[in-house]
C-alpha positions as a Markdown table, in Angstrom:
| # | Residue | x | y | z |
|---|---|---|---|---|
| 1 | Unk | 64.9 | 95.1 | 86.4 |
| 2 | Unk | 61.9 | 97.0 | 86.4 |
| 3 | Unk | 59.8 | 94.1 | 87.8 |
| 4 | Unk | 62.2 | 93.3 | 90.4 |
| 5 | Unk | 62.3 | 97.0 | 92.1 |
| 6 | Unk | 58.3 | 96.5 | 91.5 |
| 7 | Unk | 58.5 | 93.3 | 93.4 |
| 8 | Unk | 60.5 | 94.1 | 96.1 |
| 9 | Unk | 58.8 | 97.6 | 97.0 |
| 10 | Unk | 55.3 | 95.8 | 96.8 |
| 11 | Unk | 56.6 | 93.8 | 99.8 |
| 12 | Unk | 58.6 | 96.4 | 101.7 |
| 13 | Unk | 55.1 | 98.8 | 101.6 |
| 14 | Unk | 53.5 | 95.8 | 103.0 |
| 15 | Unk | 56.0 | 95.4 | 105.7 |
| 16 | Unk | 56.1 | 99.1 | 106.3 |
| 17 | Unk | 52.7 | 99.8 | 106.8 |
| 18 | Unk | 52.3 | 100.6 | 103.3 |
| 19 | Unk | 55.4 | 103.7 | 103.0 |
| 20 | Unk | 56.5 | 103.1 | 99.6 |
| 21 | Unk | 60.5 | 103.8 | 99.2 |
| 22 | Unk | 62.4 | 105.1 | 96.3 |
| 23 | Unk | 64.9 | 103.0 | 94.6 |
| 24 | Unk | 67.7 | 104.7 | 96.8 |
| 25 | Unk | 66.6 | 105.4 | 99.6 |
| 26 | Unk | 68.5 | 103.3 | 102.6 |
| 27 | Unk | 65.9 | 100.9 | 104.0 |
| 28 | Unk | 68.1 | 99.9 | 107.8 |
| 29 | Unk | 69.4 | 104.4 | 107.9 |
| 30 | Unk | 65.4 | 105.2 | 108.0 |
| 31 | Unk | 65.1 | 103.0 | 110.6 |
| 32 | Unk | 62.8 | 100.4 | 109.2 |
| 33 | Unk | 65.0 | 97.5 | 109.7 |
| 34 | Unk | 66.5 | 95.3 | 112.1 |
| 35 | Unk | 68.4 | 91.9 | 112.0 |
| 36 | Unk | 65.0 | 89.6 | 112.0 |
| 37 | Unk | 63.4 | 91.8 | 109.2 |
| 38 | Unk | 66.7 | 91.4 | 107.2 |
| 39 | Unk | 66.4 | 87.5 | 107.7 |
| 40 | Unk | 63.0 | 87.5 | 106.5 |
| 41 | Unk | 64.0 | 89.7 | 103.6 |
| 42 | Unk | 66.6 | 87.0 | 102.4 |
| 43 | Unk | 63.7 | 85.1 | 102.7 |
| 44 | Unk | 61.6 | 86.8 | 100.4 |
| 45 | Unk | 64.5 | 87.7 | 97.6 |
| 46 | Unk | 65.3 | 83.8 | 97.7 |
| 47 | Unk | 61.7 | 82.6 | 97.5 |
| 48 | Unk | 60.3 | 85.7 | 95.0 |
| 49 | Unk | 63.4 | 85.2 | 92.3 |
| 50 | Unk | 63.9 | 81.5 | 92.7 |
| 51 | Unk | 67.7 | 82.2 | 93.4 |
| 52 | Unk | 70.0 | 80.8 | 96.4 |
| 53 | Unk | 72.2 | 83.4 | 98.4 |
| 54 | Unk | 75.4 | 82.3 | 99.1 |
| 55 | Unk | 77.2 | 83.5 | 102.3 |
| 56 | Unk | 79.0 | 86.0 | 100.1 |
| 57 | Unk | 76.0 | 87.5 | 98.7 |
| 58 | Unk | 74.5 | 88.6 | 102.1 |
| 59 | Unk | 76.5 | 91.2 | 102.9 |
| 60 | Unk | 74.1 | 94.5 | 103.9 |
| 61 | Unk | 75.3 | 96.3 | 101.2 |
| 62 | Unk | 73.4 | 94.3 | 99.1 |
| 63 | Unk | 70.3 | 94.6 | 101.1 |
| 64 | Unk | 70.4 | 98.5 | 102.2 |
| 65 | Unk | 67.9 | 99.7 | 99.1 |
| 66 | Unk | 65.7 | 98.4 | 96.5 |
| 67 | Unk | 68.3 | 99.4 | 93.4 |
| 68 | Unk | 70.8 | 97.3 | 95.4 |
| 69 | Unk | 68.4 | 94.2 | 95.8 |
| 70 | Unk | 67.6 | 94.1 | 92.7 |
| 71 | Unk | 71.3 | 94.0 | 91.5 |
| 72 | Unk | 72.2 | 91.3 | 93.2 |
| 73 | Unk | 69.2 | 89.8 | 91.8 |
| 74 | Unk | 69.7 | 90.2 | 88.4 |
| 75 | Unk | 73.7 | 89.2 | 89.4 |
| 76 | Unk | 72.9 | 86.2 | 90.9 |
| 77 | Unk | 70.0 | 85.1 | 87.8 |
| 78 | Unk | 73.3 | 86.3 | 85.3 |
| 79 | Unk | 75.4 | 83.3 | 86.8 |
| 80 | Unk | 72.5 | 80.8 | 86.9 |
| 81 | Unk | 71.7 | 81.1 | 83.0 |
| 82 | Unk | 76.2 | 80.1 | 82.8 |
């Protein structure tokens, strides 16, 4: 899971002008997101883990903080190996 958080907070710097985030901290209650960056961040977590997001899955819980992303990753790669 390690290299997932690792993932996803290299590309949340980048899009933050290079603010790294703890694993908790609430990426839209900072401030730093709005509806178009959390399209392009489905984006991303589809394209970087090779998974599909199912309507289900893109609730903003799931998107709020890097811990949470990278549950849902590891969720969704969990069902794919079934």
């Amino acid at each position: 899971m390690d290299t997932i958080k690792s993932s996803l907070n290299e590309f949340l710097t980048h899009a933050y002008g290079d603010r790294s985030l703890g694993d908790d901290e609430d990426i839209f209650a900072l401030g730093f997101g709005n509806s178009l960056f959390a399209m392009q961040l489905v984006e991303f977590v589809e394209r970087e883990f090779d998974i599909l997001l199912e309507d289900e899955d893109l609730d903003m819980e799931h998107f709020t903080t890097i811990a949470a992303m990278a549950r849902l990753v590891e969720r969704k790669r969990a069902l794919s190996r079934r």
